[in-house]
C-alpha positions in Angstrom: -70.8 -25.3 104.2 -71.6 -28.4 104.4 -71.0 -30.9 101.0 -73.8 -32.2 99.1 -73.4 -35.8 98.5 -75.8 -37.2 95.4 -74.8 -40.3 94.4 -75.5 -41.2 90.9 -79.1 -43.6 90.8 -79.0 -47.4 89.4 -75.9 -48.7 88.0 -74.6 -48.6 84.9 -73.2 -52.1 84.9 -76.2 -53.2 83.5 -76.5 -50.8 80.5 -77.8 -51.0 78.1 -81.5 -52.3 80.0 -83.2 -53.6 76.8 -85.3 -56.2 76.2 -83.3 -59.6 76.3 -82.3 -61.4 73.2 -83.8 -64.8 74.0 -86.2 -66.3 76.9 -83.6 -69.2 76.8 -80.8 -67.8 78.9 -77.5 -68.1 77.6 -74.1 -69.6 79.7 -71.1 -67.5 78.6 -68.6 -69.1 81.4 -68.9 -72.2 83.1 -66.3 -72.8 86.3 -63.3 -75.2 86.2 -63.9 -78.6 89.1 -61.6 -81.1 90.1 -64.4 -84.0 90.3 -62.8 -87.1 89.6 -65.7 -88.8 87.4 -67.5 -86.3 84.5 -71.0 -84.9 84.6 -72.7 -82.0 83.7 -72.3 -78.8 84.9 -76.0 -77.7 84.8 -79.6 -78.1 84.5 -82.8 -76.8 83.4 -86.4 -76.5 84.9 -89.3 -74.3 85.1 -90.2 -71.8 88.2 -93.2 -72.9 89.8 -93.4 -70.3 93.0 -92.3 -70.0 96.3 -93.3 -71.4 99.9 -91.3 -71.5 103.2 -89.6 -74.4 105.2 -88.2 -74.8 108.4 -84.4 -76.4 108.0 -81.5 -76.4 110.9 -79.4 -73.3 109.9 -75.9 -74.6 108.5 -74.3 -71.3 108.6 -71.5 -71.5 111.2 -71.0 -68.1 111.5 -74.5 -67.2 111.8 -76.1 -66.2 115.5 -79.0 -69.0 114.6 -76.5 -71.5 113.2 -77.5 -75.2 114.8 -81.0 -74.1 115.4 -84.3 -74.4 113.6 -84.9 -71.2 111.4 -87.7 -70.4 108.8 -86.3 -69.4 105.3 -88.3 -68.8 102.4 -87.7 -71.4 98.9 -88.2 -71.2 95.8 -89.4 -74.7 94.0 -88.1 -75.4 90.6 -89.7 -77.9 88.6 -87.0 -79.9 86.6 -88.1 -82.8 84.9 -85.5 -85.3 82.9 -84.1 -83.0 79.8 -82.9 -85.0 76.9 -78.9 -85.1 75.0 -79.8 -84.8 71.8 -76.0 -84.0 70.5 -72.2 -83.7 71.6 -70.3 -80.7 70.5 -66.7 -80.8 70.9 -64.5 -77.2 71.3 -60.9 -76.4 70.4 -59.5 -73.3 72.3 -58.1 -70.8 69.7 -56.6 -67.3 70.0 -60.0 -66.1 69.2 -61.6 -68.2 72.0 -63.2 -71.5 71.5 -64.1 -72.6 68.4 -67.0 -75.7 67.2 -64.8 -78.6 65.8 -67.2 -81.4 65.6 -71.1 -81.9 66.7 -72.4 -85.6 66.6 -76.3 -85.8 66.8 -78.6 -88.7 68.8 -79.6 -92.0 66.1 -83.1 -91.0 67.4 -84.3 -87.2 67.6 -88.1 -86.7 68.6 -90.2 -85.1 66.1 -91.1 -82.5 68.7 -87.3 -80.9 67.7 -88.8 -79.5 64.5 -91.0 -77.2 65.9 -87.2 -75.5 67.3 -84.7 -76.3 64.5 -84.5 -77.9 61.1 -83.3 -81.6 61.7 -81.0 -83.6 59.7 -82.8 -85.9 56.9 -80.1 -88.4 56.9 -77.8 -89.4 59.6 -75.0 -87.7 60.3 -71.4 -89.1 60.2 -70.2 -89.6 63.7 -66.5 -88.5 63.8 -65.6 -89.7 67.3 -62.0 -89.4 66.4 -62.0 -85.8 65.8 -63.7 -85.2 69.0 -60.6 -86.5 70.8 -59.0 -83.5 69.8 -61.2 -81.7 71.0 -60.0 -78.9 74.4 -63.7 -78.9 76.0 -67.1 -81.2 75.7 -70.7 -79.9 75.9 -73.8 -81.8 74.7 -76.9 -80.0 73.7 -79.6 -81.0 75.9 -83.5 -79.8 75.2 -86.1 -79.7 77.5 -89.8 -81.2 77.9 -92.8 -79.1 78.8 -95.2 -81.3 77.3 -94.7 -82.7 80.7 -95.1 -80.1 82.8 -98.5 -79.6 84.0 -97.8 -75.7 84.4 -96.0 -74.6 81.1 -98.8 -74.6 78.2 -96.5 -75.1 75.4 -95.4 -78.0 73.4 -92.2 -76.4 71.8 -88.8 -77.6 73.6 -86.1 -75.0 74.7 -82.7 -76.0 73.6 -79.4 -75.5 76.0 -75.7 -75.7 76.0 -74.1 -77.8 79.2 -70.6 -78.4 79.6 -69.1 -81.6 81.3 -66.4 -81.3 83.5 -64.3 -84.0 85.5 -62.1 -86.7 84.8 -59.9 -86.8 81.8 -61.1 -86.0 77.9 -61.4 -89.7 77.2 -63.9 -90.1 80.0 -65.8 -87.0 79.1 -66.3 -88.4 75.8 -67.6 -92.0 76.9 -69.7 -90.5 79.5 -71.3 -88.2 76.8 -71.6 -91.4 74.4 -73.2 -92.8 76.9 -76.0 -90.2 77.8 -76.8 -89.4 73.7 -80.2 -89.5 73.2 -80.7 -90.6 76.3 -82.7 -88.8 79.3 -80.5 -87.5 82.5 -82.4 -86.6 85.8 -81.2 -84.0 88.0 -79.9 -86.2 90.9 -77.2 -87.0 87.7 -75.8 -83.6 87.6 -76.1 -81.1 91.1 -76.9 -82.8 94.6 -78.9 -81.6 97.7 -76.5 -79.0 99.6 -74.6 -78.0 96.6 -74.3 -74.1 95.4 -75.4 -73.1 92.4 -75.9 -70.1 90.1 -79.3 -69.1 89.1 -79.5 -68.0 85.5 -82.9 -66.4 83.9 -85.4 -63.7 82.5 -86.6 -61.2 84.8 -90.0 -60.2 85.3 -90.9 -58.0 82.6 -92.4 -54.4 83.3 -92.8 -52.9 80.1 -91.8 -49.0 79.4 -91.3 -46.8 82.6 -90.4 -43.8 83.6 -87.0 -42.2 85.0 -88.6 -42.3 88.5 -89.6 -46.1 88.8 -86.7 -47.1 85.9 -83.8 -45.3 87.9 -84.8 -44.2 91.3 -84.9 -40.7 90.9 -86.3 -38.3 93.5 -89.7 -36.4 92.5 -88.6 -32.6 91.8 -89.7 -30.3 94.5 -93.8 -29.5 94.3 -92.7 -25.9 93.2 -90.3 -27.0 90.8 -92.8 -28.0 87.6 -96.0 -29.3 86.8 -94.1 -32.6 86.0 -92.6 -34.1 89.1 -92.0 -37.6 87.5 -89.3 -36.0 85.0 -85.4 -35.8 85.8 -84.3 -32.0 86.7 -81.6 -32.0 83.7 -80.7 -33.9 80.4 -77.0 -33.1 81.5 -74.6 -30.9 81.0 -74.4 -28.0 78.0 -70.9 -29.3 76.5 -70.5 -32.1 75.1 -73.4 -31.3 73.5 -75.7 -34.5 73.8 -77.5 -36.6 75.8 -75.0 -38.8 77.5 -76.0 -42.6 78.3 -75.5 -41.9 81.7 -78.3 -39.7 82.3 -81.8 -41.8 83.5 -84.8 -41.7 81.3 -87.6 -43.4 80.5 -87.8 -47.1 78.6 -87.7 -50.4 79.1 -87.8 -52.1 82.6 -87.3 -56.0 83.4 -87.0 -59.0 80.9 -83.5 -58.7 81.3 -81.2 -61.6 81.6 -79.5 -62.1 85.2 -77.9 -64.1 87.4 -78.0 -64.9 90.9 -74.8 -66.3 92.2 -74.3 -68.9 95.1 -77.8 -70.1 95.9 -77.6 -73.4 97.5 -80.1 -76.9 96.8 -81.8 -77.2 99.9 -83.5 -80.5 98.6 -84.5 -82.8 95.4 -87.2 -84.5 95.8 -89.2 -86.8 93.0 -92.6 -86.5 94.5 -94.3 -83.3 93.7 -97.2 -84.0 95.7 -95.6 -83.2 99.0 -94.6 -79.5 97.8 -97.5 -78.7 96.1 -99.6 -76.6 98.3 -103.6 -76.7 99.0 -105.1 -75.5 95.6 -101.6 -75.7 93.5 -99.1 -73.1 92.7 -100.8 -70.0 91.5 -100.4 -69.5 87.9 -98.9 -73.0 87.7 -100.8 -75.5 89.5 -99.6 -79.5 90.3 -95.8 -80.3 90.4 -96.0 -83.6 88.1 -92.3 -84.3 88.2 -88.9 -83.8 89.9 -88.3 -80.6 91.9 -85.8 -78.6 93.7 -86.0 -76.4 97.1 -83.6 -73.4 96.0 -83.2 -71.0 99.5 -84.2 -67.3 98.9 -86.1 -65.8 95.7 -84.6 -66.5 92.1 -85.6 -64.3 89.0 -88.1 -64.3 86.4 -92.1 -65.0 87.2 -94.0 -68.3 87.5 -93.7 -70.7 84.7 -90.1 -68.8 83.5 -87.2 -71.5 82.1 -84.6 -71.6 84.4 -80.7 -72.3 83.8 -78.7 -73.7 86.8 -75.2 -74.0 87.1 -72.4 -75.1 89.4 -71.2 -71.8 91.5 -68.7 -69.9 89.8 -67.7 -67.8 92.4 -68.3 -69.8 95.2 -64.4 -70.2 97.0 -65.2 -70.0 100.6 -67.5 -71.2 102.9 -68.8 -74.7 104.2 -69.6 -77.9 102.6 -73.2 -79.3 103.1 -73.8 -82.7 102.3 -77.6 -82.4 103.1 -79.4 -79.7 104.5 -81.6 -81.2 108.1 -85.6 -79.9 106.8 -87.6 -80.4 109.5 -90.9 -78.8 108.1 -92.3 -77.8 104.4 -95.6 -75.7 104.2 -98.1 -76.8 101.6 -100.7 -74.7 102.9 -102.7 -72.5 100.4 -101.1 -70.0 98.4 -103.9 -68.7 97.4 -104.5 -65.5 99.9 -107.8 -67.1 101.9 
């Protein structure tokens, strides 16, 4: 007789699926460069929906590579974020540990609505931060400029700087305190990037939608959309392992090795006929990401130098020969 072969349904690599902690995703690892002059590792901007462009494929290996393909984008707005401190790290046997923070002269008042702010200025102990074993400035956003995001309130991020020696790390961070970087300062067009957000959110499901499981058989029960068992009789609980209903989406993910197909400063020439739906006119700076990203329109989103990118080809700048601005707006 033949065997029957039921793979489990969704993996467990992602348990537990509950809401995530913060909208703000967090950067646990950050991947080790050999560029010769500091910058920062990341970015931030804010999904403003998707189109389609036609670009020269620059996969070598691919049976299209050299000639003119169509590949769906996603556009990220990402207008200048703003170092408001430098936070130095010492590497412990616990992991890394703060040492030192030095804040900005100047902090905008728009800071208070996130975090209490200092009412006197801080001491600036630049010599501790030389003994520092890793740099990162927190940088905040500004969606008081962004014509899609109705909110005021800043979103505050961690971003290493890697490259060069400490010493330079340090003057290129004094340099850039309370100062505004753009995103032509930190990732370029044809670089490879990890994509770091909130997924859409989809409330309480089911084990059917939630895990994949099939429908029982129309004899079976009045109840199709349950699972057939709770498990097994010993041990004598519920395992974690066994799919049932709760939450589904607004979890944190990330999408590795996603490369820039272009930065661009004009947003008029990507938005299409009638604006992004949901977000409407790109005012500022913008990225071309290939293929989808998570989260829904208007969602922050984190992006970072590929961590697991080893292999592959280096692409100074990705040939676009065509970018659709028609209507998204299904007429």
């Amino acid at each position: 007789m033949a065997k029957r072969h039921r793979p489990r349904r969704g993996s467990m690599g992602y348990s537990p699926r509950k809401r995530a902690r913060s909208e703000v995703p967090h950067i646990k690892n950050w991947p080790e460069t050999s560029a010769e002059k500091p910058k920062l590792q990341g970015f931030a901007g804010y999904k403003a929906g998707m189109t389609h462009v036609f670009v020269i494929d620059y996969r070598p290996t691919s049976t299209t590579s050299g000639k003119e393909v169509m590949v769906p984008v996603s556009v990220v707005e990402v207008p200048p974020i703003k170092i408001v401190a430098i936070r130095g790290y010492k590497d412990t046997a616990y992991g890394l540990q703060t040492l030192t923070e030095i804040w900005a002269d100047k902090i905008d008042p728009e800071l208070k609505k996130r975090l209490p702010l200092p009412k006197k200025e801080t001491k600036k102990d630049w010599d501790k931060l030389k003994e520092a074993d890793e740099v990162r400035v927190l940088a905040y956003t500004q969606p008081k400029t962004v014509t899609g995001v109705p909110k005021k309130k800043p979103e505050i991020i961690e971003i290493r700087i890697d490259g060069g020696t400490l010493e330079e790390q340090i003057e290129y961070a004094k340099q850039i305190l309370g100062k505004e970087v753009k995103i032509n300062e930190a990732l370029n067009e044809g670089d490879m990037i990890d994509v770091i957000a909130v997924t859409k959110g989809k409330g309480f499901q089911g084990a059917v939608k939630r895990w994949g499981v099939k429908l029982l058989h129309h004899k079976d029960s009045k109840h199709r959309r349950k699972i057939g068992t709770a498990g097994s009789w010993h041990p004598n609980w519920v395992q974690s392992t066994v799919p049932q209903a709760g939450q589904m989406g607004y979890h944190q993910r990330t999408e590795f090795n996603k490369r820039i197909l272009k930065i661009g400063e004009n947003g008029e020439e990507i938005t299409p006929a009638g604006g992004f739906p949901h977000y409407g006119v790109i005012r500022n700076n913008y990225i071309l990401i290939h293929g989808s990203i998570p989260g829904p329109t208007k969602r922050l989103i984190c992006l970072r130098e590929a961590i697991r990118y080893r292999r592959g080809i280096k692409v100074e700048k990705p040939e676009l020969t065509y970018i659709s601005t028609s209507s998204k707006q299904g007429v």
